[in-house]
Every structure is written in structure tokens, then in C-alpha cells.
LUMKETI-863732 format. One line per 2 residues: number of its first residue (from 1); their letters; for each residue x, y, z of C-alpha. Coordinates in steps of 0.1 Angstrom, whole numbers. Example, Ala and Ser with C-alpha at 12.3 -4.5 7.8 and 13.67 -1.06 7.14 Angstrom:
1 = AS = 123:-45:78 | 137:-11:71
//
This chain:
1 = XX = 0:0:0 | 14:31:-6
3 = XX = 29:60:16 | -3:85:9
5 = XX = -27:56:21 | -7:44:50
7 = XX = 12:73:59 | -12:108:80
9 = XX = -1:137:65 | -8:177:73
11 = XX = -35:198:66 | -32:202:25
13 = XX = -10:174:23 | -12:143:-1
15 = XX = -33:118:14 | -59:151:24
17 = XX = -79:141:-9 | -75:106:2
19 = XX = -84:107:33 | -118:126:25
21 = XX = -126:99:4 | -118:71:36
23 = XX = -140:89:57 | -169:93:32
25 = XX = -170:57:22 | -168:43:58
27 = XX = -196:67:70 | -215:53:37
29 = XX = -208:16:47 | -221:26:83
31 = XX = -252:44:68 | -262:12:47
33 = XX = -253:-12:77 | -276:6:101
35 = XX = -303:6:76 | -311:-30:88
37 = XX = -326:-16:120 | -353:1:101
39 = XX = -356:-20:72 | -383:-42:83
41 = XX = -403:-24:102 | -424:-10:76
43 = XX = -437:-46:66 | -433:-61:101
45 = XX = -471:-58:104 | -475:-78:70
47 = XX = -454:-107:78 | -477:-133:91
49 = XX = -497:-128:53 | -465:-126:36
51 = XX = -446:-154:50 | -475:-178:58
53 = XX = -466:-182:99 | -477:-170:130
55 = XX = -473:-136:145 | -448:-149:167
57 = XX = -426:-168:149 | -424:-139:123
59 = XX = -411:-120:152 | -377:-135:151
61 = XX = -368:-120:120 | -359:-89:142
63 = XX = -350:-109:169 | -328:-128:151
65 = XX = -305:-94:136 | -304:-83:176
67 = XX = -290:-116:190 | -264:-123:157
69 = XX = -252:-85:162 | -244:-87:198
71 = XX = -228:-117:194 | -208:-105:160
73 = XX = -197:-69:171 | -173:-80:198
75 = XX = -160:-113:179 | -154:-95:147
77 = XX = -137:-65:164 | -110:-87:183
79 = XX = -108:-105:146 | -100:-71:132
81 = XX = -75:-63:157 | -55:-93:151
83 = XX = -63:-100:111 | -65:-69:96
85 = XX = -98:-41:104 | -102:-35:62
87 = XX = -105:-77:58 | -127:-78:83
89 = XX = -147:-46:75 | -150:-66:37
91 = XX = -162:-99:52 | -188:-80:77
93 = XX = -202:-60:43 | -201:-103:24
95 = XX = -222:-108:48 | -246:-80:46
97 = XX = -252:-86:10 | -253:-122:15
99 = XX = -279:-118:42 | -301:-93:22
101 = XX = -301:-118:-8 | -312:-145:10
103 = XX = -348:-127:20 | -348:-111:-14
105 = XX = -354:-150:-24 | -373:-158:7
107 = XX = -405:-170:8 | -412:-186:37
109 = XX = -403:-180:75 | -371:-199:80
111 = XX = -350:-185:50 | -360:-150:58
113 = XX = -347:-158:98 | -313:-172:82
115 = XX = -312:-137:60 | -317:-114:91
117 = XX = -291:-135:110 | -266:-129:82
119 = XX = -272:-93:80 | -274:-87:118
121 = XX = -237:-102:114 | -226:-73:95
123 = XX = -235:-52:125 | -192:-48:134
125 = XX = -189:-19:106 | -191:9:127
127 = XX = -168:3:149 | -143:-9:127
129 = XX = -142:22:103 | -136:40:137
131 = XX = -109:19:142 | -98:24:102
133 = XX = -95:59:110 | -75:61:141
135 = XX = -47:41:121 | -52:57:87
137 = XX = -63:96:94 | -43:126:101
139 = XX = -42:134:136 | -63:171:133
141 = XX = -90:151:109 | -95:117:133
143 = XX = -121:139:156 | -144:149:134
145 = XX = -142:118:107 | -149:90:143
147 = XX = -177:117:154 | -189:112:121
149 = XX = -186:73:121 | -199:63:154
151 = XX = -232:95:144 | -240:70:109
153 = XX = -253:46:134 | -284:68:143
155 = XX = -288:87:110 | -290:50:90
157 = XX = -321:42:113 | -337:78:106
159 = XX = -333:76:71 | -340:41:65
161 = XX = -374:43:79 | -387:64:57
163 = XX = -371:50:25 | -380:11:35
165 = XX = -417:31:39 | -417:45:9
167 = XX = -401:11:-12 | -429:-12:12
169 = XX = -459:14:-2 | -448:18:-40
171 = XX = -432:-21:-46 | -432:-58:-39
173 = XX = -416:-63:-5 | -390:-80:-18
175 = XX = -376:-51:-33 | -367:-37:4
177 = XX = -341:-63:3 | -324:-65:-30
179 = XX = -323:-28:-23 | -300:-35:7
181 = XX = -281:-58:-12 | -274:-32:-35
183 = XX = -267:-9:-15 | -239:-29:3
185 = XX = -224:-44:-33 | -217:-4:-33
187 = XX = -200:-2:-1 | -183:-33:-10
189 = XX = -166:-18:-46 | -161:13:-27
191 = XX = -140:-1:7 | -120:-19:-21
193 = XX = -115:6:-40 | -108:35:-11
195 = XX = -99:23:22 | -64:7:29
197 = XX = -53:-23:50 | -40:-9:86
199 = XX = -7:-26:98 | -13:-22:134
201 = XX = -25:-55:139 | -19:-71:177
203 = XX = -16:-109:160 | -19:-136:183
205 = XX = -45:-165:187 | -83:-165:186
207 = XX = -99:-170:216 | -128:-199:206
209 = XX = -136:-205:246 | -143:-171:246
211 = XX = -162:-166:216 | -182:-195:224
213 = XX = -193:-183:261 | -196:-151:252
215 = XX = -222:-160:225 | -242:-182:249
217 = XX = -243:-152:272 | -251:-125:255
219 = XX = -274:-146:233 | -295:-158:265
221 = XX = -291:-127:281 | -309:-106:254
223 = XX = -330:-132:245 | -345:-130:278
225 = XX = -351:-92:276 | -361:-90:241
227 = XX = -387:-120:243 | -395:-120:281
229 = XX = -430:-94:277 | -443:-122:253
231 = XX = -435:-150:274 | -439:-134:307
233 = XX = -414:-119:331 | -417:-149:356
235 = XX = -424:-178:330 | -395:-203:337
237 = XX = -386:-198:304 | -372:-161:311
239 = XX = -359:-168:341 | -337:-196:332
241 = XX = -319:-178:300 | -318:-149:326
243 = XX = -299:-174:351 | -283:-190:320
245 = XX = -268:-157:314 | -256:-149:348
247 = XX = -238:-183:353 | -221:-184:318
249 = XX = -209:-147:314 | -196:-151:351
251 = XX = -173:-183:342 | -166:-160:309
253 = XX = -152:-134:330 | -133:-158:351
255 = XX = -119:-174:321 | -111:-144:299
257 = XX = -89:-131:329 | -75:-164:331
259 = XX = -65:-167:296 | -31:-154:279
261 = XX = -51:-135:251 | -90:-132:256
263 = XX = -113:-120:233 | -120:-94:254
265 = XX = -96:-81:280 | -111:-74:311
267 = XX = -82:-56:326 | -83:-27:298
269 = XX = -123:-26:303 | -121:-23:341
271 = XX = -99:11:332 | -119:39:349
273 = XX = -126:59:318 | -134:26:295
275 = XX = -157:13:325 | -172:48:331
277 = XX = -176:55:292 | -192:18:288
279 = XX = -214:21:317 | -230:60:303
281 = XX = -233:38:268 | -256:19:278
283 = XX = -277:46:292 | -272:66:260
285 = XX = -290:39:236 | -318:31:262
287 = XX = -322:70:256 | -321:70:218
289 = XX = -343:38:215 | -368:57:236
291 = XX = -373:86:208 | -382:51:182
293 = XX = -407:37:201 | -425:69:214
295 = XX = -425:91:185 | -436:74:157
297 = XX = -465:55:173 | -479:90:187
299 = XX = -478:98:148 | -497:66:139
301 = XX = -524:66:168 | -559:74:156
303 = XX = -568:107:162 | -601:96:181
305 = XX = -576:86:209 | -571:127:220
307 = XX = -533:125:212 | -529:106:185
309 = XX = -519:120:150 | -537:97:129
311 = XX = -507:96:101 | -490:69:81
313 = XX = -461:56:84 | -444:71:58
315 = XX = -451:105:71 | -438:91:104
317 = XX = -407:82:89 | -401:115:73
319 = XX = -407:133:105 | -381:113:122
321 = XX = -354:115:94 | -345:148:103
323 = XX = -332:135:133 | -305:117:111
325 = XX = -295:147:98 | -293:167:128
327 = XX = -270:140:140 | -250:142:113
329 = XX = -245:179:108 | -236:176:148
331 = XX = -209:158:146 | -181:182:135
333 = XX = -194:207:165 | -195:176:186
335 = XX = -152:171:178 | -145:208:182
337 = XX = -160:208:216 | -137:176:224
339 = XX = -109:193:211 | -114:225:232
341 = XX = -129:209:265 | -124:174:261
343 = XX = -151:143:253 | -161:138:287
345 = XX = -174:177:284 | -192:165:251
347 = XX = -206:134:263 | -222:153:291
349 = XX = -237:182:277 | -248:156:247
351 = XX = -269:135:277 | -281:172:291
353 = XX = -299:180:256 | -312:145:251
355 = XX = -333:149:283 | -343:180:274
357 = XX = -353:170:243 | -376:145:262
359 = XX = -388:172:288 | -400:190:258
361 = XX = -419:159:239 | -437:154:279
363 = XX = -455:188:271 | -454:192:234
365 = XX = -475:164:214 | -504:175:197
367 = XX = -489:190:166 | -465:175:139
369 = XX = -436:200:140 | -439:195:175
371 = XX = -426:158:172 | -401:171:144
373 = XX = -387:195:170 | -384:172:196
375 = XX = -366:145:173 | -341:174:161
377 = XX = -333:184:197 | -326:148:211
379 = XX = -310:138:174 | -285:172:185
381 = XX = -283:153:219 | -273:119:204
383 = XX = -248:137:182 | -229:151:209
385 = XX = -226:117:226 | -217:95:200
387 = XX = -189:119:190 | -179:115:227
389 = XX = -175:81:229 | -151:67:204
391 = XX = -129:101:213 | -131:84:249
393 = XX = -124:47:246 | -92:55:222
395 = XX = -79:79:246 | -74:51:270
397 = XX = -69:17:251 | -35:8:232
399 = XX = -37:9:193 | -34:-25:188
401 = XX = -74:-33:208 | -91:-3:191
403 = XX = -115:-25:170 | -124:-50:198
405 = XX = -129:-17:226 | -148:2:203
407 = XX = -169:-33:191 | -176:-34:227
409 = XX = -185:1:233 | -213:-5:202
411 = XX = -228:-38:221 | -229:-18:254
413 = XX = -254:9:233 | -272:-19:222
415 = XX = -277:-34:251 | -295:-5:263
417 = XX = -317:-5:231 | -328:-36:241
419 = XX = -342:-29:278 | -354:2:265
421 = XX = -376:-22:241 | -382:-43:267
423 = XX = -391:-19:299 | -416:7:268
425 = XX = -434:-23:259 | -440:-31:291
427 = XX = -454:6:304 | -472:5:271
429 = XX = -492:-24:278 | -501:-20:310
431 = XX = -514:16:307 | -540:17:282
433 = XX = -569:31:265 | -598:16:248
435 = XX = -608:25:214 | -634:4:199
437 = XX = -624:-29:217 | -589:-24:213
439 = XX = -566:-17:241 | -541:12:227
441 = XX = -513:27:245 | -523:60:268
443 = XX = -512:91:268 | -492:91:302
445 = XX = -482:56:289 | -458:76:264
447 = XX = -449:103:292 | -434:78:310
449 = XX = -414:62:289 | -405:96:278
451 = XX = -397:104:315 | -378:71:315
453 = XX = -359:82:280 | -352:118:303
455 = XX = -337:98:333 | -315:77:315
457 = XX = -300:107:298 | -293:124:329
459 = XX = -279:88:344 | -256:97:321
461 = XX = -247:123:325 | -242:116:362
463 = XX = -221:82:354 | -200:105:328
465 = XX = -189:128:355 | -170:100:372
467 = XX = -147:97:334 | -112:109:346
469 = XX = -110:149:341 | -78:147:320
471 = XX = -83:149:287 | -77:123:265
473 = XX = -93:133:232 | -85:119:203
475 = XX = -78:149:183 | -46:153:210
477 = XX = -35:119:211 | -6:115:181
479 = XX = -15:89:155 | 4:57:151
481 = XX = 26:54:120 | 22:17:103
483 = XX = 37:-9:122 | 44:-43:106
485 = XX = 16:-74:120 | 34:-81:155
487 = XX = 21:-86:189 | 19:-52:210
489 = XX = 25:-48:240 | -6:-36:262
491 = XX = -9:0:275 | -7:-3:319
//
């Protein structure tokens, strides 16, 4: 690989042009990647019809993306770390196509399971490119371009719902998919064509005990919270993958500390400002994921309920897809605060405007722009934070763990996506109107959870203070030159 791919260089220097094109096609490749969130949801209602099963076992075709993404992000990262991040940034978008064309073919249940699996696979692209960019970028550009990066995750759900919406109304449902497919054979040419092979590489061996607990536990565990309000909280069902999950990531802990090179190394993760940033992650996406359940059911709702907007769901998409954008054009402000104050500053005032985002959806709901507003302010909000958090977990891991600390930094938002799923659904079935024999979720149903989506952004904010006030920010912290593939040795 040449010196201009490999090699940072100053502002107007040669890789400059080069390095623009890096960052755009790795945002692009996270864009299309978190487009699977989305994807489905337009036709999610349709499924049963369309794939000749039960309501419930159609349900797994979300379920199924979750559980292969938590259990891909972490596995893939450590692979990155120790293979290459650009082979394994190529294999994770193989898989994305290859999982799109299998339910562009599908016509029954079980194929169209094995497709979203696939796909939910590719789910490691994120942080990867983040970790692309702290080997490849110039120092003063690696700010802003990971700000960008980690911000694709949220602006690929806003956009996609209102493009799958508008593909689900106009075409055959099948098109959704070969769409994606598309989409990724895109990202594919253009990763090959733009992004170099990084040569910091830790080597080493794969840790397969590790992968293989790991799986089981993060697997049961989110199983458990993703399917436990269908089942039932205390059906013995729940309660033993919740037990399940206890036991197994417990001996998984035990183990990885036990063994010469884990898949994930607990010792870096206990560090107070990877701990601290992980811990206020997982509070973050429990706060984004509360904005995706609340908002675009209160635009959906008939407007006999009082509060309801009565609109489809392609207007709902397009309300929330400014969101995206707001996050988007937030990122660049989000890496100059960094840069002045440091990312702890920027994670915390992030979590402020994400609960005040919320405090303003409590007592603004009866008009459109009302919900467009409030989406804009906690899409600002979510900006700010996701900026934050790659800046922070770099700051304090060696160069050679990037992939795998920023892969776990990812699950940790997911993870609070999911209870977020799981405690809304909850508070939305249990308060309730009735409208013509049909239980609906109330008004002070969604005030709560939007009180709930305003706590967990403070909790963040509270857990952020606790991030060591020095100030590690990326955008300070000199960039590796290439190194030849060779075990590093680990940052104390």
C-alpha cells in the first residue's frame, strides 16, 4: 500500500484528498449497515400474510438481527484487531449482501430468519471504520471523521425508515431487500476501491472459549429481555436464560482473565474511563431507542384517541429523518468541543440535551412539527454523545485493541436499546386506553417512557462525570505510524 494511504499527512497534504474519500465511504458503509434496524419495520405488520406463519414466529426475523449483532460486534472487532480491520470490514459488508439476498429470495419463515441473522452479522462496521480511522487519518482530521462514524449509526435508522416506507408502499416487498443488497455491493466496490489495510495488527490467537461463552451469554441474556413481555417476566422460560446468562458470562469473566489473550480483556475494560464511558453507553441507547418507540406510534395513533396524530407511516418516517441529519450535521461541532474541552465535556452536555429533548416531547404532542422538533433536539443530543465516545475509549486503550474496545462500546449501546424495548413495551401495555375494543397505549403511557428516556439521559450524564477529568481526546493523542503485524505490548 502506498505512503499516501498508509502514511497521516498535514492539513493540504497528499493523502488530504485521500483521506476525505476514507471517511466518506466508511460513514456510507455505516449508513447502509444501520439501515437493517429500520428495514423491516415498515412490513413487520404484514409478515404473518406474507410469509405464511404466526405472528410470533415472524417475530424472530428482528430478533434474530439483535442476538447475531451482539454476538458478531465484539467477535469480529477482536478478529479485526488481530487480522486486519479492512478484511474484516469486507467480510462483515459479504455478509450483509449475502444476508439481504437470502430474504430477497425468501418466501417462507425460516430463510427470511437465516437472511436477518446474516445481515445482523454485518453489525461490526461501525466500529471498525472507527478503528480504520485512528490508524489511517491525520491526527487534526480523526475527531471529526470517528464523530462522524460512530453518528452513521443513528442517522442509517432515521433515514432508513422512511425510504424502507416509501419502497414497502410503492413495490413488492422484496424489493426492500435487494435494495439493501445493492446498497452494500456499493460499499463493498467502494471499501476496495478507497480504504487501505491498517498494519497495526496485535496478532496472536483466537480466543474460541471465549467466543463460544460469550455467545451463549449475550445470546441468552438478550433473549430473555427482548422476548420476556411475550413470554412473561416470571415464566420459567425467562428466568432460566436470565440465570443462564448470569452463570455463563460469570465463568466467561473468570476465564477471559485467566486466559493469555482473551477475546475481550477485562483488565483494559475495568480502566476507569473505558468502564465509566461503557457504563454511560448503555444509558445513552436506552435513551435514543426511547425517541423510536414513542415518537412514531404517537404519529400513527388514531386521532379519536385525544393525542394521536392519525398519520401513516411514511409520514412518520419522514418526520423522524431529520433527526439523522441533525446528528450528522452535529458531529463536526460535537469534535470541536472535544478538542477545546475534552469528550467527557461533550458526552455530558450531549446526555443534558437528550433529556431535554424529552422534557420538551412530555409537554409538546399534539402538533407535527412539534414531534419534528423534539426528534431534532434529542437527534442534536445523540450527536454530541456519539462523538464523545469513540474520542473516549481511544484515549485510554493501546492501538493495537481499538476494534475490539470500540466493538464493545457498540454492544454496550445496544444493550440499552434492548431494555429500553423491553421496559416501553412493558409501560405500554399495562397503561392503556380503549378505542373500539382495542386496548391502545395512553397518553401518560408515552410520558413515561419519555420520563424514562429523560432519566437515562441524565444517568448519564451523572455516570460521565465519574470519566477521569484529564483529557484524553483523540484529536490530542498522536497517531500511530504503520507498524508491521506483530504482537503489542498492552498499555498499563
Amino acid at each position: 500500500m502506498s505512503d499516501v494511504l498508509s502514511s497521516p499527512a498535514g492539513p493540504g497534504g497528499p493523502a488530504a484528498p485521500r483521506s476525505s474519500a476514507v471517511v466518506a465511504v466508511l460513514a456510507f458503509a455505516g449508513i447502509v449497515v444501520s439501515l437493517m434496524q429500520t428495514l423491516v419495520i415498515p412490513i413487520v405488520p404484514e409478515l404473518p400474510k406474507l410469509l405464511d406463519a404466526p405472528a410470533a414466529d415472524t417475530a424472530w426475523a428482528v430478533t434474530a438481527t439483535l442476538l447475531a449483532a451482539a454476538v458478531a460486534t465484539p467477535v469480529v472487532g477482536r478478529l479485526g484487531d488481530m487480522f486486519g480491520k479492512r478484511r474484516m470490514l469486507l467480510v462483515s459488508v459479504v455478509l450483509l449482501v449475502a444476508g439481504s439476498v437470502v430474504c430477497a429470495l425468501s418466501e417462507s419463515l425460516a430463510p427470511m430468519i437465516v437472511g436477518r441473522a446474516v445481515q445482523g452479522l454485518a453489525a461490526a462496521v461501525v466500529p471498525l471504520g472507527i478503528s480504520i480511522m485512528r490508524d489511517e487519518l491525520p491526527t487534526e482530521r480523526l475527531a471529526g471523521a470517528t464523530a462522524l462514524m460512530s453518528a452513521s449509526l443513528g442517522v442509517g435508522g432515521a433515514l432508513g425508515l422512511p425510504t424502507a416506507a416509501l419502497i414497502a408502499d410503492h413495490f413488492d416487498w422484496h424489493v426492500l431487500f435487494w435494495a439493501s443488497a445493492g446498497m452494500g455491493a456499493v460499499a463493498l466496490a467502494l471499501v476496495l476501491l478507497f480504504v487501505p489495510e491498517s498494519q497495526v495488527r496485535s496478532g496472536g490467537r483466537f480466543d474460541a472459549v471465549g467466543g463460544v461463552g460469550m455467545a451463549v451469554g449475550l445470546v441468552s441474556l438478550l433473549l430473555a429481555i427482548s422476548k420476556g413481555a411475550d413470554w412473561g417476566w416470571t415464566d420459567g422460560t425467562t428466568l432460566g436464560l436470565f440465570a443462564l446468562a448470569v452463570v455463563v458470562l460469570l465463568a466467561w469473566g473468570l476465564f477471559e482473565l485467566r486466559t493469555a489473550e482473551p477475546l475481550v480483556d477485562l483488565r483494559t475494560t475495568a480502566r476507569r474511563q473505558v468502564l465509566v464511558t461503557n457504563l454511560a453507553s448503555i444509558a445513552i441507547g436506552f435513551s435514543m431507542f426511547a425517541m423510536s418507540l414513542v415518537l412514531p406510534q404517537l404519529l400513527q395513533l388514531p386521532a379519536q384517541t385525544g393525542y394521536g396524530l392519525g398519520k401513516s407511516l411514511l409520514t412518520a418516517g419522514l418526520v423522524m429523518a431529520p433527526s439523522g441529519l441533525v446528528m450528522m450535521a452535529f458531529a463536526p461541532v460535537s469534535a470541536a468541543v472535544s478538542k477545546a474541552k475534552g469528550p467527557k465535556v461533550t458526552l455530558m452536555i450531549g446526555a443534558l440535551i437528550v433529556a431535554c429533548g424529552y422534557g420538551l416531547n412530555i409537554v409538546l404532542m399534539p402538533e407535527v412539527w412539534h414531534l419534528v422538533l423534539v426528534s431534532c433536539v434529542i437527534g442534536a443530543g445523540i450527536g454530541f454523545t456519539y462523538g464523545a465516545m469513540p474520542a473516549l475509549i481511544m484515549g485510554a486503550v493501546d492501538p493495537s485493541e481499538t476494534a475490539a474496545a470500540n466493538s464493545l462500546n457498540t454492544l454496550m449501546r445496544s444493550i440499552g436499546t434492548s431494555v429500553a424495548s423491553a421496559l416501553a413495551g412493558v409501560v405500554l401495555s399495562h397503561l392503556t386506553i380503549d378505542l373500539g375494543g382495542y386496548a391502545l397505549p395512553s397518553q401518560n403511557g408515552f410520558k413515561v417512557v419519555m420520563a424514562l428516556g429523560a432519566g437515562a439521559a441524565l444517568l448519564a450524564f451523572a455516570v460521565a462525570w465519574f470519566i477521569p477529568n484529564r483529557r484524553p481526546a483523540v484529536a490530542d493523542a498522536p497517531v500511530p505510524a504503520a507498524q508491521p503485524s506483530a504482537d503489542t505490548s498492552k498499555v498499563g
